[in-house]
C-alpha positions, 0 to 999 in steps of 0.5 A: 352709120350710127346718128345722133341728134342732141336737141331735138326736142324744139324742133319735134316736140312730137308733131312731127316725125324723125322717120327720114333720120330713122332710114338712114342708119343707126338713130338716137335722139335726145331731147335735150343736151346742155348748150353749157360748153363747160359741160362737154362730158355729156356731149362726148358721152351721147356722141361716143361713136356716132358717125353724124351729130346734129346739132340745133343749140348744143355747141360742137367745140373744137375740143369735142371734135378732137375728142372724137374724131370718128364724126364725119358730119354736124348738121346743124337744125337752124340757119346760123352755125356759129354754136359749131367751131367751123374752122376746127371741123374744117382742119378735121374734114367733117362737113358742116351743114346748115339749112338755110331757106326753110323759115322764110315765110314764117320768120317775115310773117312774124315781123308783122306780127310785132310791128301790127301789135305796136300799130293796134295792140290788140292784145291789150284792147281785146283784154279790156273787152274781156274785162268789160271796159267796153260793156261801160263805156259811154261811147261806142269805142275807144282807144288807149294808144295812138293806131298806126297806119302803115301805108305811106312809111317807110321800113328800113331792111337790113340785110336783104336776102331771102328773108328781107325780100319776103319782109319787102313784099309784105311792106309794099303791100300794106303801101310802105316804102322800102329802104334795102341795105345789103353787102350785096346789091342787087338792082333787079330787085328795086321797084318803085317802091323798094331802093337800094340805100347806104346803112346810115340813109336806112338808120336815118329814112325810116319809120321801121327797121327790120333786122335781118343779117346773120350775127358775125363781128361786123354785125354785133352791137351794130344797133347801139347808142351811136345808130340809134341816135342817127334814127327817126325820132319814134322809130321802131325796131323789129329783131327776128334776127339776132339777139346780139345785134342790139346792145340791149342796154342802149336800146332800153335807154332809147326806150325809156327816153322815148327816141325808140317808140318801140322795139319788138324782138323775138332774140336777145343777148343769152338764150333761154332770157335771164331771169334778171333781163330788163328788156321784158319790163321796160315799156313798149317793148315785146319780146317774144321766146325765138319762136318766128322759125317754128310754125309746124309747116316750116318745121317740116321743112327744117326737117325734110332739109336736115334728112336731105343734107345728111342723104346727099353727104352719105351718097358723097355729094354733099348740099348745103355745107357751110364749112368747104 
């Protein structure tokens, strides 16, 4: 079996190894490849006769899979697949997997991250010590922004599976009440602390909103001019999701008026940014380069996941196939 990894280098920058790949047959590994679907002669040049192709951002269009019909399987290095045409690979009978639990931890971890920035910004105070504001002051502290408790408020999460549950358990430790919203309900999952609620008691009941839903039509632009009105008044919106979940120019605009008292995001609408986004340059706004998935111990599990999807498919009984 001849593998081919087209991206692998965000994954492995060099920290970690592709020695499970390496054991399963005849391996290649570039660290990049234009994710520019224009730009399919080079995809169709690395991928020549490779019998696996793994994927993180390089897409896998139909027209590559027609192109090269000796493919048998795409793994795809990250939860969401939509940089592979599904359907197409489907028609042509490669399987397509994904790896769905490996950043659970690490991804919730970050949306504290955000929301404690905005709570304390500690960046900017531990800046001014440094600059020593503090060595000056006449008093023995200060402070340039209001400091935020969490206990007592109430974050909305969107989307409550693995990730949203884990964001649920962090909440209710730092004394926060949780409003869930899912297609799917699961009751056994309510405390006294966690509910079940409609999208619209989420929108207009919290302090937060954590986003976690995977980016389909029905959840594309679904934080836009319209949502946001029906929020709090100084809410705060954290995107460890998606970046076209929010329609960014609404939520600058909601920024700006002061309706959103903060938005943290770790995805936008095109990655890598455009150099031109206004989203960095407008206030109280934290955009971070989609980097919540990639603390090294999750990353070996992405990669101990990804090894194990390929092994199960060559034994002919595959895991993890997002495409039956």
């Amino acid at each position: 079996m001849k593998i081919v990894v087209l991206d692998g280098y965000t994954l492995n920058p060099g920290d970690i190894d592709w020695k499970g790949f390496e054991k399963l047959g005849e391996f290649k590994c570039y660290d990049r490849t234009t994710t520019k679907k224009e730009e399919s002669a080079k995809i169709l040049e690395r991928i020549a006769d490779a019998d696996a192709v793994i994927t993180n951002k390089t897409p896998i269009t139909r027209e590559i899979l027609e192109a090269k019909p000796k493919v048998k399987y795409i793994g795809v290095l990250a939860t969401g697949y939509n940089v592979v045409d599904v359907a197409a690979a489907k028609e042509k009978g490669v399987a397509v997997t994904n790896i769905p639990t490996y950043g659970t931890t690490a991804v919730a971890q970050f949306v504290f991250a955000h929301l404690l920035e905005f709570c304390h910004h500690v960046a900017h105070h531990a800046q001014t010590v440094k600059d020593g504001r503090w060595a000056k002051s006449e008093d023995f502290c200060y402070w340039d922004y209001p400091l935020i408790e969490l206990a007592d408020k109430t974050i909305g999460v969107i989307g409550f599976g693995r990730i949203g549950q884990t964001v649920a358990k962090i909440a209710v430790a730092f004394g926060m009440k949780v409003l869930a919203h899912d297609e799917y309900v699961n009751k056994a999952l309510e405390t006294d602390s966690i509910k079940y609620a409609t999208l619209d008691e989420v929108l207009s009941q919290s302090d937060v909103i954590s986003l976690h839903v995977p980016l389909f039509d029905s959840t594309k632009g679904m934080i836009n001019k319209s949502s946001i009105a029906k929020m709090r008044d100084g809410v705060f919106i954290i995107n460890t999701s998606r970046g076209p979940l929010v329609v960014e120019k609404d939520i600058i605009e909601a920024l700006e008026s002061g309706k959103v008292a903060g938005y943290g995001s770790d995805v936008v609408e095109v990655e890598p940014i455009l150099a031109d986004n206004k989203l960095p340059r407008t206030k109280n706004c934290h955009i971070t380069p989609h980097i919540a998935w990639a603390p090294k111990a999750a990353r070996i599990r992405l990669m101990n996941i990804a090894v194990d999807n390929l092994a199960a498919f060559v034994k002919g009984s595959p895991v993890n196939v997002v495409n039956k």
